[in-house]
TIFILO-431055 format. One record per atom (N, C-alpha, C): residue in three letters; x, z, y. Coordinates in pm, whole numbers, padded with zeros to 5 digits, always signed. Layout:
BEGIN
ALAXZY ...
This chain:
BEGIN
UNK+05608+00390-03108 UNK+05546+00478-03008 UNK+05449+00401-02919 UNK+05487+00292-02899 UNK+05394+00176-02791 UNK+05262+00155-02868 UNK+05296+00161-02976 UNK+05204+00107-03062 UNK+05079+00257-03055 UNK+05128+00356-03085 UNK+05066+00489-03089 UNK+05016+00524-02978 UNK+05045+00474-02838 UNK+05011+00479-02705 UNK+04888+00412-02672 UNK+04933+00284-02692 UNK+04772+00201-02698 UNK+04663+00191-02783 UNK+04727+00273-02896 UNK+04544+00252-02984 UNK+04505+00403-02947 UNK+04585+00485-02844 UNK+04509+00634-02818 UNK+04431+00581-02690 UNK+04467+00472-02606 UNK+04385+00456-02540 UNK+04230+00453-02556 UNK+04171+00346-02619 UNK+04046+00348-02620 UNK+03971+00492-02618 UNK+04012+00598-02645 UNK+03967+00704-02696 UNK+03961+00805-02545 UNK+04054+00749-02478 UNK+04080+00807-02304 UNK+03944+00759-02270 UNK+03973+00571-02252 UNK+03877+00501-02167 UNK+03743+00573-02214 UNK+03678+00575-02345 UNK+03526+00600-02377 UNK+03530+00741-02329 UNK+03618+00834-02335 UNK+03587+00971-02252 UNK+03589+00924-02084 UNK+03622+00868-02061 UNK+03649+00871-01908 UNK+03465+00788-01861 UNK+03436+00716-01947 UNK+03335+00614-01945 UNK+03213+00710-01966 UNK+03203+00779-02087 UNK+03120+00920-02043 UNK+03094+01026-01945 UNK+03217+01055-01912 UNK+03235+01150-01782 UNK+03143+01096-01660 UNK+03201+00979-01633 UNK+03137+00921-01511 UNK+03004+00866-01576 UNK+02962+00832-01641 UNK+02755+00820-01685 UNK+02747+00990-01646 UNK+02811+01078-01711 UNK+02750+01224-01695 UNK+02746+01236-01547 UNK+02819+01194-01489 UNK+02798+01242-01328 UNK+02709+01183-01259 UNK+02723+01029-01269 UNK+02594+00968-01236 UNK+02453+01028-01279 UNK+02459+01053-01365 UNK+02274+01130-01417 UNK+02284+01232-01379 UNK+02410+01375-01334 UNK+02386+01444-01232 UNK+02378+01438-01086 UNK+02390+01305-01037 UNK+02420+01270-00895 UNK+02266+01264-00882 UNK+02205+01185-00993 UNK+02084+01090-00992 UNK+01962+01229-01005 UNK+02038+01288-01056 UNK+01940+01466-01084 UNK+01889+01497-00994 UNK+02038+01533-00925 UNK+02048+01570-00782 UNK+01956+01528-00669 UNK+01986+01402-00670 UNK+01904+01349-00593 UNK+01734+01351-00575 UNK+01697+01336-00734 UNK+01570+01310-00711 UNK+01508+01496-00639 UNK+01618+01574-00729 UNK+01596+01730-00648 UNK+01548+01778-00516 UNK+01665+01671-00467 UNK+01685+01663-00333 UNK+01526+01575-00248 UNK+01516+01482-00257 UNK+01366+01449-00250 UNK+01244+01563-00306 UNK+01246+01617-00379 UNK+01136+01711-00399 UNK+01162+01862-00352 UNK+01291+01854-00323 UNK+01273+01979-00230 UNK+01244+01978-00113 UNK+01313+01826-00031 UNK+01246+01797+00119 UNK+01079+01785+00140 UNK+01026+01738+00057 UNK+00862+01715+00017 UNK+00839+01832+00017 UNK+00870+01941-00073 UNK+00822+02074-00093 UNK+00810+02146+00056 UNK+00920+02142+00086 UNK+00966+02196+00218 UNK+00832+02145+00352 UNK+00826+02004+00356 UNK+00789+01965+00444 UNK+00576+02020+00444 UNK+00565+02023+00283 UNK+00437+02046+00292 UNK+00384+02234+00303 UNK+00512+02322+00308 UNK+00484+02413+00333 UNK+00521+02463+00497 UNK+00525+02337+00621 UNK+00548+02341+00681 UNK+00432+02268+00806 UNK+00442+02289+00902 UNK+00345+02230+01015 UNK+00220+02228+00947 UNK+00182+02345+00869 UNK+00022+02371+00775 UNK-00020+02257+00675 UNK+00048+02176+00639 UNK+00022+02044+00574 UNK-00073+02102+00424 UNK+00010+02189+00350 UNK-00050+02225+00223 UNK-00140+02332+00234 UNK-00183+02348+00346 UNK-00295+02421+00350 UNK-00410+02361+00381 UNK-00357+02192+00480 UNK-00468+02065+00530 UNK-00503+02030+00394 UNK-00385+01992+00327 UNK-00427+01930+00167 UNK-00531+02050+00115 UNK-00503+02137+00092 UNK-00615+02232-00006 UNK-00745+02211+00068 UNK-00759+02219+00233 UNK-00874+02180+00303 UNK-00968+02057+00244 UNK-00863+01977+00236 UNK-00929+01822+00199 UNK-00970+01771+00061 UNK-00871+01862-00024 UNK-00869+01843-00164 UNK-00893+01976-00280 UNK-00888+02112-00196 UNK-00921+02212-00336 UNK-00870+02217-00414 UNK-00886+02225-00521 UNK-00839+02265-00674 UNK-00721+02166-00691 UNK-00772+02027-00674 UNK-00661+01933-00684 UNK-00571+01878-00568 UNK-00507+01960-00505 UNK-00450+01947-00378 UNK-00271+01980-00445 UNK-00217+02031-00531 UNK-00127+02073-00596 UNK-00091+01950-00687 UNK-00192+01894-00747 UNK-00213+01786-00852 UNK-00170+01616-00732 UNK-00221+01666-00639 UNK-00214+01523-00526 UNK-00033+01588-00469 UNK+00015+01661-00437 UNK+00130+01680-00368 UNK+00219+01644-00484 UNK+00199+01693-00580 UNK+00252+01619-00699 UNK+00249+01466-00763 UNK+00201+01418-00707 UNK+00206+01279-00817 UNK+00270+01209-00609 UNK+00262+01231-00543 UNK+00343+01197-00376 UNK+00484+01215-00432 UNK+00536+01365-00455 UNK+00602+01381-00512 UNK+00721+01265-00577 UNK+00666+01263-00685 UNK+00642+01151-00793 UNK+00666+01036-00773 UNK+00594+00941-00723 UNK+00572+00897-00602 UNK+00735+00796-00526 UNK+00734+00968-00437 UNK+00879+00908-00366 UNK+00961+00906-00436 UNK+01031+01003-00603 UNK+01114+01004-00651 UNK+01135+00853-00756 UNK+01048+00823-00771 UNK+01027+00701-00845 UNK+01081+00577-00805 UNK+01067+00548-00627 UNK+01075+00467-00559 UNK+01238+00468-00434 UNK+01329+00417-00489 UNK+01497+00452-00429 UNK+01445+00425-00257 UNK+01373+00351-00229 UNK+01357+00284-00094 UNK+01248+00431-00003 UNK+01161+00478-00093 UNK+01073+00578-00035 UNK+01144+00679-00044 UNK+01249+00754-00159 UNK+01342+00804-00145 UNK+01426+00846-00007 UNK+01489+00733+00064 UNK+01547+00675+00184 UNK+01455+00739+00279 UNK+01344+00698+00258 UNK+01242+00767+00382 UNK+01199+00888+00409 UNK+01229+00968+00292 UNK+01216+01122+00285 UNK+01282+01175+00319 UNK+01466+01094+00296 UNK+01573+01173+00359 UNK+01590+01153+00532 UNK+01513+01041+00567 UNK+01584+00992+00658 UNK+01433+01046+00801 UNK+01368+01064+00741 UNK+01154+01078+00840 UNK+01098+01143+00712 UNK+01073+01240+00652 UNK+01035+01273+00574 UNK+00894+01288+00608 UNK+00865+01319+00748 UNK+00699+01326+00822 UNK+00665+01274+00811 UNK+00684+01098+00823 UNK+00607+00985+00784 UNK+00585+00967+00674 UNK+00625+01017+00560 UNK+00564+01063+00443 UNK+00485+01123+00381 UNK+00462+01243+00430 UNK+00395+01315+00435 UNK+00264+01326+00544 UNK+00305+01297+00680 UNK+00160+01229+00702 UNK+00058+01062+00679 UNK+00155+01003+00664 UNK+00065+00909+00525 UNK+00031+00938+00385 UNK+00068+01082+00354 UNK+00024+01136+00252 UNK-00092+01180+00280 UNK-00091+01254+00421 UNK-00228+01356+00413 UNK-00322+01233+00452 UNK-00343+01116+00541 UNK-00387+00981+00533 UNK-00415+01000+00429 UNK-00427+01009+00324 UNK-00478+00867+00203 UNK-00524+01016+00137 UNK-00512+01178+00149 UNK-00581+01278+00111 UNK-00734+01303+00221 UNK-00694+01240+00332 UNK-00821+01285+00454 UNK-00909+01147+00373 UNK-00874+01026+00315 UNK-01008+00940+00242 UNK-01003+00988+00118 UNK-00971+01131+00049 UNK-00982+01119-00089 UNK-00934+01017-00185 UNK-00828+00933-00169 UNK-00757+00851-00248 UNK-00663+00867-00318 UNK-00601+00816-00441 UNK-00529+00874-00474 UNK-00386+00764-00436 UNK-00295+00816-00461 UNK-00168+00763-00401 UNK-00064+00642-00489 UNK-00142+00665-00646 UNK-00058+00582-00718 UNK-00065+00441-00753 UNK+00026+00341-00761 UNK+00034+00230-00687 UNK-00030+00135-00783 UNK-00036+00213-00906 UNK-00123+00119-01024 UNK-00265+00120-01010 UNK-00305+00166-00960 UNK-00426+00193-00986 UNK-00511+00150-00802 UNK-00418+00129-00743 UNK-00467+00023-00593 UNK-00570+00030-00497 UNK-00541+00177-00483 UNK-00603+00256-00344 UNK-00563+00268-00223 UNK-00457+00313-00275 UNK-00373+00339-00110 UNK-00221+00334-00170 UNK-00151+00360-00074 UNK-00022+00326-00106 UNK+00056+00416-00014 UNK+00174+00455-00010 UNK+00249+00505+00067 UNK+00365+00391+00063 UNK+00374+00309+00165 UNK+00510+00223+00165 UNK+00652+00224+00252 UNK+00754+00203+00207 UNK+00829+00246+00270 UNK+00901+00108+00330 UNK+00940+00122+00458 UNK+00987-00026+00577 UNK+01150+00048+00633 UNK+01227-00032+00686 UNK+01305-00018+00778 UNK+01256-00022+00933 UNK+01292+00051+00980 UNK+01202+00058+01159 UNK+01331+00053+01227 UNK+01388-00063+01350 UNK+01456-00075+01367 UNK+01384+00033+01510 UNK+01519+00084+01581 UNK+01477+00192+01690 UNK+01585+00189+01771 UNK+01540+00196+01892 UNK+01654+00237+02002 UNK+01696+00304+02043 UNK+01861+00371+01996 UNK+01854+00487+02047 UNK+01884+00477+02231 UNK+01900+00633+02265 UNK+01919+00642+02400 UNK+02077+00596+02446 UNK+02153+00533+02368 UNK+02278+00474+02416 UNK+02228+00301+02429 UNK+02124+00295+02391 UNK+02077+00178+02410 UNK+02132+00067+02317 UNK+02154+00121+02162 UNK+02203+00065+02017 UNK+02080+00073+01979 UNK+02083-00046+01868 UNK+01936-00017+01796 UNK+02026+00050+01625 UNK+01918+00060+01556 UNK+01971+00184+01404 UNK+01829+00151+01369 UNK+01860+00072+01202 UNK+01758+00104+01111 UNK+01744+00257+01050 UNK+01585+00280+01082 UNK+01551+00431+01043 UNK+01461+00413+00910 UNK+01487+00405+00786 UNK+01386+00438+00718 UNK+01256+00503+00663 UNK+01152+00459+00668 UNK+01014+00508+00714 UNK+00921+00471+00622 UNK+00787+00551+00607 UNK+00689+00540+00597 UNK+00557+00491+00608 UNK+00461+00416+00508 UNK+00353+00398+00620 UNK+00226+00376+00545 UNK+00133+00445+00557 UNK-00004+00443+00476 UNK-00066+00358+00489 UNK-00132+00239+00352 UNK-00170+00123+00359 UNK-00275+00177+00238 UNK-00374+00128+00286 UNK-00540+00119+00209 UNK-00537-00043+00127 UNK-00531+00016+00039 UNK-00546-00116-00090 UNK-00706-00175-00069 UNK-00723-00296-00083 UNK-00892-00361-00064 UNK-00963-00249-00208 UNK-00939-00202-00312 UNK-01010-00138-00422 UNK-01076+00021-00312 UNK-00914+00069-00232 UNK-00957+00154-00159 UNK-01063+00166-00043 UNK-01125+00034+00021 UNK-01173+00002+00142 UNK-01316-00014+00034 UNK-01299-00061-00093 UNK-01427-00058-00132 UNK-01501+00088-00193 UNK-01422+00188-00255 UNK-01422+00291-00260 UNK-01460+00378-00180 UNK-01457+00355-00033 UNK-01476+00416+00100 UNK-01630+00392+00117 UNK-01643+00235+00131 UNK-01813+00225+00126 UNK-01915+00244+00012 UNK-01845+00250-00075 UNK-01964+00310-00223 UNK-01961+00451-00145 UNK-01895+00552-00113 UNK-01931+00717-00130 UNK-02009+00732+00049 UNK-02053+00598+00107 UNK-02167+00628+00206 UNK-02309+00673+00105 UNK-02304+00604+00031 UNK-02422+00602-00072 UNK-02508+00529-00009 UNK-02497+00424+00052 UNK-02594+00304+00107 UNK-02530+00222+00028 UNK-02475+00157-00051 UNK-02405+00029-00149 UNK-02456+00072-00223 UNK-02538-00063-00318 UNK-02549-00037-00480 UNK-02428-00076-00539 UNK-02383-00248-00460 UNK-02232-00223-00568 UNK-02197-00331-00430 UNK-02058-00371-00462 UNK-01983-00489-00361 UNK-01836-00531-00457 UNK-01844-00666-00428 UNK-01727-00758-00497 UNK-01689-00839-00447 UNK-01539-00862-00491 UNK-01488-00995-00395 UNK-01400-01033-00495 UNK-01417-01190-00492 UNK-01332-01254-00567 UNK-01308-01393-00555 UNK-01190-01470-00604 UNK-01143-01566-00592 UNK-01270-01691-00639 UNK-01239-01809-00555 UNK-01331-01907-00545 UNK-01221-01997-00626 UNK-01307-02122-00749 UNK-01208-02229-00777 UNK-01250-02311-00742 UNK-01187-02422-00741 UNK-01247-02580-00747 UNK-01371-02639-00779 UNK-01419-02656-00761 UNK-01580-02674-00797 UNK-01690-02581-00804 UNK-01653-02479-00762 UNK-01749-02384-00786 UNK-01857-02353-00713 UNK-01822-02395-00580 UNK-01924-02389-00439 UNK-01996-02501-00471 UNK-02115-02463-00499 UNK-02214-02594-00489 UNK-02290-02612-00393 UNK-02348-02484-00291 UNK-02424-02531-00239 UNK-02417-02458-00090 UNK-02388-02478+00049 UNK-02353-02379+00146 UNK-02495-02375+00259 UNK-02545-02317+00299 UNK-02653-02316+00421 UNK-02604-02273+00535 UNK-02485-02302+00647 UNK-02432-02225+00725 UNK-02550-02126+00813 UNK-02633-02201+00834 UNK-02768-02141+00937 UNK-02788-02006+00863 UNK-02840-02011+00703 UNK-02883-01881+00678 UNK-02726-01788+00607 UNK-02641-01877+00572 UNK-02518-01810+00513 UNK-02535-01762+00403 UNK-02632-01884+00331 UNK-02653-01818+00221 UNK-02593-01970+00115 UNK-02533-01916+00009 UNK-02464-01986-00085 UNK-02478-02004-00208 UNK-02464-02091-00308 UNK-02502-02131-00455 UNK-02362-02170-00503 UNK-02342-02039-00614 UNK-02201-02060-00697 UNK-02219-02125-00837 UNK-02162-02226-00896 UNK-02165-02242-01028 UNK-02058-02175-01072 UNK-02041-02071-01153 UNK-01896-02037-01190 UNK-01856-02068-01339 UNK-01750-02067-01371 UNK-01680-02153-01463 UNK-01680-02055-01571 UNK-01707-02038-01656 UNK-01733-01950-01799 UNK-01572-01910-01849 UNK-01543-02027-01877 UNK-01406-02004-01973 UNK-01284-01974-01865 UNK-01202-01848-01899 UNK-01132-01820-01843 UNK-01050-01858-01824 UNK-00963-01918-01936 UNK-00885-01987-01981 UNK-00901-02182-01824 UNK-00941-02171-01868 UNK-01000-02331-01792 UNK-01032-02309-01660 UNK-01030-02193-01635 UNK-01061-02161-01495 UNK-00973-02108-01417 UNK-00858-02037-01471 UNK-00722-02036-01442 UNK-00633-02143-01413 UNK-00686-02246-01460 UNK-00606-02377-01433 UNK-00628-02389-01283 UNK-00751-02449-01249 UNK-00800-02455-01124 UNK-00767-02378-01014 UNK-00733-02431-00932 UNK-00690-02395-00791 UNK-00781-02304-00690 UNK-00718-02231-00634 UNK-00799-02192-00538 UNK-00874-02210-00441 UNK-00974-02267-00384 UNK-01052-02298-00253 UNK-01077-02195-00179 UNK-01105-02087-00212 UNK-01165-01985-00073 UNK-01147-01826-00190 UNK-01245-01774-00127 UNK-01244-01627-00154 UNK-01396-01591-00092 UNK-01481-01508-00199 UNK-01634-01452-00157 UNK-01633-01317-00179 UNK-01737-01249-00043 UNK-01754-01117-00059 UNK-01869-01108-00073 UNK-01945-01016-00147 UNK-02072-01004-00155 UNK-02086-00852-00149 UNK-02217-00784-00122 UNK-02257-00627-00079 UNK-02428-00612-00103 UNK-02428-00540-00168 UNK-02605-00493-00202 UNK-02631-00373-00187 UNK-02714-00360-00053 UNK-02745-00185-00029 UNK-02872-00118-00131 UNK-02846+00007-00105 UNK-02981+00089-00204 UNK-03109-00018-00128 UNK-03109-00012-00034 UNK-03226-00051-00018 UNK-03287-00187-00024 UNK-03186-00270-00133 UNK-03214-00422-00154 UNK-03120-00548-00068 UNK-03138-00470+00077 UNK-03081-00583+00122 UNK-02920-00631+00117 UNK-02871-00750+00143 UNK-02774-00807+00098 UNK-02680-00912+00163 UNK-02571-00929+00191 UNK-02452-01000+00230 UNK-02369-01088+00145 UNK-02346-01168+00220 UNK-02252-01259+00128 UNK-02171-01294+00219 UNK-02032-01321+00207 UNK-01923-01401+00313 UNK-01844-01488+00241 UNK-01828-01617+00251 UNK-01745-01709+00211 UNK-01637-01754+00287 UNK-01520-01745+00268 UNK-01389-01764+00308 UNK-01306-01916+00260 UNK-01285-02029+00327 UNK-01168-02089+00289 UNK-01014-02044+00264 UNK-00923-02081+00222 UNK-00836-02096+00217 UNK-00775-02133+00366 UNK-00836-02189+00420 UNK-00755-02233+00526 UNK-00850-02151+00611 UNK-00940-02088+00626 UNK-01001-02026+00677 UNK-00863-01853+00692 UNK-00897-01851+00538 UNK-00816-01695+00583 UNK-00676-01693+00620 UNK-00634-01841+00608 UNK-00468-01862+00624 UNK-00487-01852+00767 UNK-00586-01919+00884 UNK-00554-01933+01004 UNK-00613-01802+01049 UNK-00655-01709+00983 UNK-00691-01593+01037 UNK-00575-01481+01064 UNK-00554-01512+00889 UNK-00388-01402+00862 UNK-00278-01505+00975 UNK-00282-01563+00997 UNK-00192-01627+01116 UNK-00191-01587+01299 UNK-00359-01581+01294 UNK-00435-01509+01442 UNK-00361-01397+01454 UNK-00373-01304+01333 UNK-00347-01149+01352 UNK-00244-01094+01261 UNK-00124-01191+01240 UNK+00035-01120+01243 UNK+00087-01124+01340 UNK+00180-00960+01340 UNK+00215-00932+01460 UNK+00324-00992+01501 UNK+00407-01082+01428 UNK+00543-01153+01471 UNK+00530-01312+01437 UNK+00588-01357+01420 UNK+00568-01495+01424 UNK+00565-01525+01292 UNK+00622-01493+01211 UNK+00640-01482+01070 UNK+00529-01403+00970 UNK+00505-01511+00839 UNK+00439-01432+00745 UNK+00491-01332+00675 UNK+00394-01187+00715 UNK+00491-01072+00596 UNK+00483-01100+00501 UNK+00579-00981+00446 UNK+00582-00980+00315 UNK+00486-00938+00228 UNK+00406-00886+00231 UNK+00274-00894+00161 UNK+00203-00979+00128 UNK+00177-01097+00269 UNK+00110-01221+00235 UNK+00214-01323+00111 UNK+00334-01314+00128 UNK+00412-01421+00051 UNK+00428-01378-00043 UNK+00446-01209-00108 UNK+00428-01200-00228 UNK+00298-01159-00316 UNK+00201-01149-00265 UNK+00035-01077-00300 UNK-00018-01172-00229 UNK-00081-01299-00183 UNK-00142-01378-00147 UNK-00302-01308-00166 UNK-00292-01318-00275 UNK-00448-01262-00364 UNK-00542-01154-00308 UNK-00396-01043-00293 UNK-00450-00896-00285 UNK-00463-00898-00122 UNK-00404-00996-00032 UNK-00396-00946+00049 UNK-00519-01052+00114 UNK-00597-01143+00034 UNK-00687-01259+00119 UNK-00788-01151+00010 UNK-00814-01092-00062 UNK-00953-01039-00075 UNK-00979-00931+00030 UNK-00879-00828+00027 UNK-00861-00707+00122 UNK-00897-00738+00306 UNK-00846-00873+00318 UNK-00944-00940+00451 UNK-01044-00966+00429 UNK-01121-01021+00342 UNK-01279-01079+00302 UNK-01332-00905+00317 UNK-01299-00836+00250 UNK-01371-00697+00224 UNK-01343-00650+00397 UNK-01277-00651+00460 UNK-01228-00573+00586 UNK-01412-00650+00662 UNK-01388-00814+00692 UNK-01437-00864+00773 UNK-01601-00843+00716 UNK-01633-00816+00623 UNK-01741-00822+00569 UNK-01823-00723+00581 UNK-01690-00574+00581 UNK-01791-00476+00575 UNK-01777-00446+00723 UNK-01659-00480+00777 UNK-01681-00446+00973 UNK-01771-00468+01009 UNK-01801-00634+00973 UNK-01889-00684+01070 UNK-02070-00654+01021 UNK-02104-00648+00896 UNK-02215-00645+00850 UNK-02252-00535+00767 UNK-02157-00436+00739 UNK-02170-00332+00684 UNK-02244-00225+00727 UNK-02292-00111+00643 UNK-02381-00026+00732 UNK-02303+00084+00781 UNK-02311+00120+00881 UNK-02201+00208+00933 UNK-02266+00378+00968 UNK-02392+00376+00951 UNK-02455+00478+01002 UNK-02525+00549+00887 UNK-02521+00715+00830 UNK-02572+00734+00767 UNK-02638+00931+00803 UNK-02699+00960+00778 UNK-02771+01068+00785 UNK-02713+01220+00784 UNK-02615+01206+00895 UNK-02521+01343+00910 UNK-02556+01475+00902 UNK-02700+01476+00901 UNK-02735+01614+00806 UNK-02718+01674+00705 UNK-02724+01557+00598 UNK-02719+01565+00481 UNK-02588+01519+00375 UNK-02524+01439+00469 UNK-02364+01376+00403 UNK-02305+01459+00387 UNK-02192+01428+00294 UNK-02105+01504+00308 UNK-01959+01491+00377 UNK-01873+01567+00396 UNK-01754+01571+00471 UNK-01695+01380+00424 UNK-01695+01373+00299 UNK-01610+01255+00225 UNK-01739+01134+00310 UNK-01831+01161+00283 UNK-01943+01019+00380 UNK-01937+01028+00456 UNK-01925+01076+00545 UNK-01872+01065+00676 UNK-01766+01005+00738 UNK-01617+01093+00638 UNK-01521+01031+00698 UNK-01512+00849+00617 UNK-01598+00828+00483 UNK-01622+00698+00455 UNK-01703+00637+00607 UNK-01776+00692+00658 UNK-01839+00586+00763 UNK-01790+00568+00866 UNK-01737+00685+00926 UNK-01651+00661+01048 UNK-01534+00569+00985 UNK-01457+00510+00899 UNK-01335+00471+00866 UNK-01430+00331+00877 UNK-01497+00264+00795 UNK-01567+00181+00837 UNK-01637+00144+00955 UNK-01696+00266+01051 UNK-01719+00169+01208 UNK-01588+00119+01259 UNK-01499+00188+01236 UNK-01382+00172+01321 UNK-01279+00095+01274 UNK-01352-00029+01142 UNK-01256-00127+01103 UNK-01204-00054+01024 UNK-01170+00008+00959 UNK-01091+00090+00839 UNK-00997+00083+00891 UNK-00874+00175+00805 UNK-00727+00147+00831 UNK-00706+00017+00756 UNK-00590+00018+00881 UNK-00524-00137+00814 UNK-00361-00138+00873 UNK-00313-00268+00758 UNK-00221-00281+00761 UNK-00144-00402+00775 UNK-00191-00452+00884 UNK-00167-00556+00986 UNK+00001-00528+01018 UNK+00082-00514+00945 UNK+00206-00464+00977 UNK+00277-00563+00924 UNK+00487-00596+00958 UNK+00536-00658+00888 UNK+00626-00560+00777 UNK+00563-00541+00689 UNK+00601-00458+00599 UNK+00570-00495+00439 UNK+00600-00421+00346 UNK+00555-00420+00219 UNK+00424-00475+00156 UNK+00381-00513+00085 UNK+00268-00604+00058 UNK+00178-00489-00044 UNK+00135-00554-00119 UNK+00039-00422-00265 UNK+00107-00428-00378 UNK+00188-00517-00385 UNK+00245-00520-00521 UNK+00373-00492-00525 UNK+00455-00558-00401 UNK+00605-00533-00400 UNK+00658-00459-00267 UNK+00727-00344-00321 UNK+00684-00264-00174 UNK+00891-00246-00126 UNK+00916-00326-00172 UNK+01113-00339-00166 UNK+01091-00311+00011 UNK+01163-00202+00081 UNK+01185-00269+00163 UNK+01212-00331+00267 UNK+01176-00352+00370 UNK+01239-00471+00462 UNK+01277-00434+00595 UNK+01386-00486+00651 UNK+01349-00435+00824 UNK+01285-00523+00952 UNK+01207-00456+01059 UNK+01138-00485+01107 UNK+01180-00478+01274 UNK+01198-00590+01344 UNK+01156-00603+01459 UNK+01062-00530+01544 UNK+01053-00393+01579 UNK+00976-00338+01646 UNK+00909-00434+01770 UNK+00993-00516+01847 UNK+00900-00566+01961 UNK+00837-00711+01925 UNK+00886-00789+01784 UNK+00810-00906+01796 UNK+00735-00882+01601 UNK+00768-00788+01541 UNK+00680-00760+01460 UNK+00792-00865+01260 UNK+00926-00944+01349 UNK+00967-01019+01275 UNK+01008-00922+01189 UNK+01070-00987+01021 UNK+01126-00963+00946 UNK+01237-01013+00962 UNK+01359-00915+00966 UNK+01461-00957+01015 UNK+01554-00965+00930 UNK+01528-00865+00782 UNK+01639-00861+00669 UNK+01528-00813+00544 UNK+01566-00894+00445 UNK+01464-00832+00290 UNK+01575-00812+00212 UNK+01569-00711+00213 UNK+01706-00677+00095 UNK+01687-00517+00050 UNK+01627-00472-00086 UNK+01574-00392-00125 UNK+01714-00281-00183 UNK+01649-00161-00179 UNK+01600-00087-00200 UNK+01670-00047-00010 UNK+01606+00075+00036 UNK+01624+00107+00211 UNK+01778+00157+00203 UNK+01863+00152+00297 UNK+01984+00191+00282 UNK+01946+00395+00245 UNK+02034+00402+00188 UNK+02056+00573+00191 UNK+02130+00658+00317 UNK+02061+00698+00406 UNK+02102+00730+00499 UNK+02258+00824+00511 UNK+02247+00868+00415 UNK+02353+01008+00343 UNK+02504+00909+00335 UNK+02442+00792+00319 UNK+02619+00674+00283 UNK+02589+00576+00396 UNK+02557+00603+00507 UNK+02574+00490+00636 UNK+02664+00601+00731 UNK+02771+00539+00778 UNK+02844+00545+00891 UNK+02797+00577+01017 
């Protein structure tokens, strides 16, 4: 009989081992449900999906959808829907008021999700999981092509030898660049260059050290500490300054409001006014796990991914 007892086991355990996968992929159902019904909810609410059709038309259904998408994809943005679902949704309509699109491959804008530590009125602080609209450097360049004063603008990594020749007086520069890719990947980084050519010929160039943009990104973090963006996206986040400082400072900001349209406009005003940015200690462009934040000194105080689930905190 002992014997007949234990070889019926296995046959319990693999049902019992199914049961619970089946519940999990209905928990997990559930859930993502649960996120797209709060989204749904929220954009048929405080006029949001009627701002979106304003801003976007035909494809305003197609953009609430891939947000959507979006948060369900992401366990940590998830967290932020259940927990501020507004800050979601208005960094959604953000990155719909520049015509951008929201998905993270393709490195426009981003919707990222942070821990915001907050005080309540008993005078406890409580991580709140949150939201926050961040303009990718592809997006900041995207913004100044649809002034229709750019013929084109690029920024890219500088190697070792490549600066041959600098004129600080006129700021004008001589690149040798390295052909083989392969061989040029080896080589280290020295700086970072932006360059800009308007319809009408004329032209910019900005050259950046390494230690140039390190003591800059150092000037203007808000805590004492490097975010997380800079330590994991170095790259994305020292071109996205070259493009910021380049087109602030020397960019054309003024264009013929008779004739623009709604999208050139809000491209030029976003550019006089420094573009959005994301001078924050938060999520970077590539790895958006994430983190909680020191509201009064800007520190990172815990990296430990995915945002708690508000639904299972005490």
């Amino acid at each position: 009989m002992e014997k007949t007892k234990n070889a019926a086991r296995p046959a319990n355990v693999s049902g019992l081992i199914a049961n619970q996968g089946g519940v999990k992929a209905v928990a997990e159902k559930k859930a993502q449900q649960s996120v797209s019904a709060i989204l749904n909810g929220m954009f048929d609410t405080g006029g949001y999906r009627k701002r979106l059709q304003e801003l976007l038309g035909d494809r305003a259904p197609q953009f609430m959808s891939a947000v959507i998408a979006v948060a369900n994809a992401d366990p940590a943005l998830s967290a932020a829907v259940r927990s501020a679902p507004q800050t979601v949704v208005q960094s959604a309509l953000k990155a719909a008021s520049y015509d951008l699109p929201v998905d993270n491959a393709l490195g426009y804008a981003y919707i990222v999700p942070f821990n915001n530590r907050k005080k309540t009125e008993s005078g406890d602080w409580i991580t709140v999981p949150e939201a926050q609209f961040i303009l990718g450097y592809k997006g900041m360049i995207q913004l100044a092509l649809r002034t229709g004063c750019y013929r084109n603008i690029n920024v890219m990594d500088v190697r070792e030898g490549e600066l041959v020749r600098r004129d600080r007086l006129r700021e004008d520069y001589e690149f040798d660049w390295i052909e083989d890719d392969e061989a040029r990947e080896k080589l280290p980084v020295v700086g970072y260059v932006g360059f800009f050519r308007l319809i009408n010929g004329a032209e910019k160039t900005l050259y950046m050290t390494r230690g140039q943009i390190d003591a800059h990104e150092k000037a203007n973090r808000k805590g004492p500490y490097q975010s997380k963006g800079w330590r994991d996206n170095y790259d994305a986040m020292a071109r996205k300054t070259l493009v910021r400082l380049l087109l602030g400072k020397w960019g054309v900001l003024s264009i013929d409001y008779r004739t623009a349209t709604p999208g050139q406009i809000q491209a030029a005003e976003g550019i006089a006014s420094g573009l959005p940015d994301d001078e924050v200690a938060v999520a970077g462009e590539a790895d958006y796990t994430a983190v909680t934040v020191d509201p009064e000194t800007g520190e990172i105080l815990r990296e430990a991914g995915p945002a708690p689930d508000p639904s299972t905190q005490g």
